[in-house]
C-alpha positions in Angstrom: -42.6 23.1 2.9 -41.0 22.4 -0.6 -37.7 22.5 0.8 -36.0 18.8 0.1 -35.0 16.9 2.8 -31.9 14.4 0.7 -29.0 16.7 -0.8 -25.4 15.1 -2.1 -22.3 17.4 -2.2 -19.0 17.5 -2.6 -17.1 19.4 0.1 -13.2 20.6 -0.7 -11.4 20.7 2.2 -8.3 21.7 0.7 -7.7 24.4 3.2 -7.5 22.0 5.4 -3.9 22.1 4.6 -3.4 25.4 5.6 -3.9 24.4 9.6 -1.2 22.7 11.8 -0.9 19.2 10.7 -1.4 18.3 13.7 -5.1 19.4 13.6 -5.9 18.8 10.1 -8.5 16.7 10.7 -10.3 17.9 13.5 -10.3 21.2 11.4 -11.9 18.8 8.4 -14.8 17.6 10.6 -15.1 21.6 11.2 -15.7 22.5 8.1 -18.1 20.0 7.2 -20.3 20.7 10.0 -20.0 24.8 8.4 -20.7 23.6 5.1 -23.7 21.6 6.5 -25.2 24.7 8.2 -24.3 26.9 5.6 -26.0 24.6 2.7 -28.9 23.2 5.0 -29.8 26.6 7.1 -29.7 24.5 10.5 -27.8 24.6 13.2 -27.6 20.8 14.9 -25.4 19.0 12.6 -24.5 14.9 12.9 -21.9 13.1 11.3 -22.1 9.5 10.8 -19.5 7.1 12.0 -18.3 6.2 8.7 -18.1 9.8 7.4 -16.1 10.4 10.3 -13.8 6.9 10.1 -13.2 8.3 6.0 -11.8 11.3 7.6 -9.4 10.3 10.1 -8.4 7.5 7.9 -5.1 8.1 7.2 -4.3 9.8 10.2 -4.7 13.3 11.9 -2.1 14.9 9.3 -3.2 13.4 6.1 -7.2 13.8 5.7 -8.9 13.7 1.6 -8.5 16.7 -0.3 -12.4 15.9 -1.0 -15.4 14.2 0.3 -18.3 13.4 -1.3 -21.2 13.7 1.6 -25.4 13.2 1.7 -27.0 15.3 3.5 -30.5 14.1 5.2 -32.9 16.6 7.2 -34.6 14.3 10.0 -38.2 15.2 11.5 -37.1 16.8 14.4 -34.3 19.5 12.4 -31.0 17.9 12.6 -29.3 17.5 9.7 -27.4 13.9 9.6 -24.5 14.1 7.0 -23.3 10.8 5.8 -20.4 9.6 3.6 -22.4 9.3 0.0 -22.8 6.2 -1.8 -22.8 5.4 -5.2 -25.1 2.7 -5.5 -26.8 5.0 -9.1 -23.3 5.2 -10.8 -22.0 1.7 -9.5 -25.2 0.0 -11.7 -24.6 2.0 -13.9 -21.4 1.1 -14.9 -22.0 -2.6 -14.2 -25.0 -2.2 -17.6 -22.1 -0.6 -19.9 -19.5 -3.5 -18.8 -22.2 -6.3 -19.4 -22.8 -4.7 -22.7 -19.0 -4.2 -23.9 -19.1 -8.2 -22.6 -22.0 -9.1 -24.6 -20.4 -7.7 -28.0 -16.8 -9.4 -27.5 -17.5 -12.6 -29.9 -16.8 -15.7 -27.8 -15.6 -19.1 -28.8 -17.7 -22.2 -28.1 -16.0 -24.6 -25.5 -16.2 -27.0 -28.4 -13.7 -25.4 -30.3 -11.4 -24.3 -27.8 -11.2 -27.9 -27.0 -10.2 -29.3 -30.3 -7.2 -26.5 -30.6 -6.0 -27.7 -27.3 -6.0 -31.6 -28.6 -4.4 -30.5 -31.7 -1.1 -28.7 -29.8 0.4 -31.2 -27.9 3.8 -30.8 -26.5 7.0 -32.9 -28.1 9.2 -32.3 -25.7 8.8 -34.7 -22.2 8.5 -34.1 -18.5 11.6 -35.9 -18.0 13.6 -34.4 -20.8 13.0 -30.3 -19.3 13.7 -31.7 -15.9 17.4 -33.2 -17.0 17.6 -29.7 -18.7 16.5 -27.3 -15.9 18.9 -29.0 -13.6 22.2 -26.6 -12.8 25.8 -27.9 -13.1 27.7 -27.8 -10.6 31.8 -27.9 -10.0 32.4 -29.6 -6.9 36.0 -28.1 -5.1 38.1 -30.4 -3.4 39.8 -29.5 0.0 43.2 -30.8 -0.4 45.4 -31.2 3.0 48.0 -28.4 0.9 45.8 -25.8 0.8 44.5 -26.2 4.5 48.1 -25.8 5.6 48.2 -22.5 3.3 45.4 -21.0 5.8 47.1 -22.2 9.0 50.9 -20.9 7.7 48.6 -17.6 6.7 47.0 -17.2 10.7 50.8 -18.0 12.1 52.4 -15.2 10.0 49.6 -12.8 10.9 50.1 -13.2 14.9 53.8 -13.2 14.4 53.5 -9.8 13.1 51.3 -8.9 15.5 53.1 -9.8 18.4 56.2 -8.3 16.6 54.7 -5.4 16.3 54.0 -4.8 20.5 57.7 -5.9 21.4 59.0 -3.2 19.6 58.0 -0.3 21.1 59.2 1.1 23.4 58.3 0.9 27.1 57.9 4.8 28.9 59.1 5.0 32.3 57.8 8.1 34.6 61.0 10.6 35.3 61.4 10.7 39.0 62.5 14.3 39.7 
């Protein structure tokens, strides 16, 4: 057969989010078994455990909108579908970030070291410490304003208990 047995697709499962949310992604592991035997013309479909843990990742109401998936057909006829890798694109990216790296113009330790000996600071440790500290005012309890607080607590209770004596008392009306 020249049929190939390795195929990578990405599966929409936006209308997943037409289903219940509480069955969004058991109906997302549904449709990528259909897809499967729709694409791969078999009917014993696998997912792998990772595929699976991608799906119900955040949770039975949220699964991805998308999901990009590999599809392998073993000897025997089942299809294994597996989350897809990008090992290709992820080297491929590293080459154009060495090479954006390699054309950046880079100083020699040498001379980084010599601007460093040339700016030295004027100002001492000592002198930013004296500086950084905050001034405080320190308040002084005097015995005057203590009896303020206690005059202030009597006054309130007198009115208080003020308050309670005048009122009347109700008596029941004995008929």
């Amino acid at each position: 057969m020249s049929q190939e047995l390795e195929r990578v697709y990405t599966i929409n499962l936006g209308k997943v989010l037409l289903s219940p949310d509480n069955q969004r992604a058991k109906r997302a592991i549904n449709m990528v078994k259909e897809f499967a035997r729709h694409h791969m013309k078999t009917q014993e479909i696998k997912i792998e455990g990772e595929l699976n843990q991608k799906i119900w990742e955040r949770g039975i109401k949220h699964p991805p909108r998308k999901i990009r998936v590999r599809m392998t057909k073993t000897d025997e006829g089942h299809i294994i579908v597996s989350r897809y890798e990008e090992a290709e694109e992820k080297s491929k990216k590293s080459e154009k970030e060495s090479k954006k790296k390699g054309e950046k113009k880079t100083k020699p330790k040498e001379e980084i070291a010599s601007k460093e000996e040339i700016k030295e600071p004027e100002t001492k440790i000592s002198e930013v410490k004296e500086e950084s500290k905050p001034k405080t005012q320190e308040k002084e309890i005097t015995p005057e304003k203590t009896n303020l607080v206690k005059k202030s607590k009597e006054t309130t209770e007198k009115k208080s208990t003020a308050k309670k004596e005048s009122k009347p008392k109700k008596t029941a009306k004995k008929d």
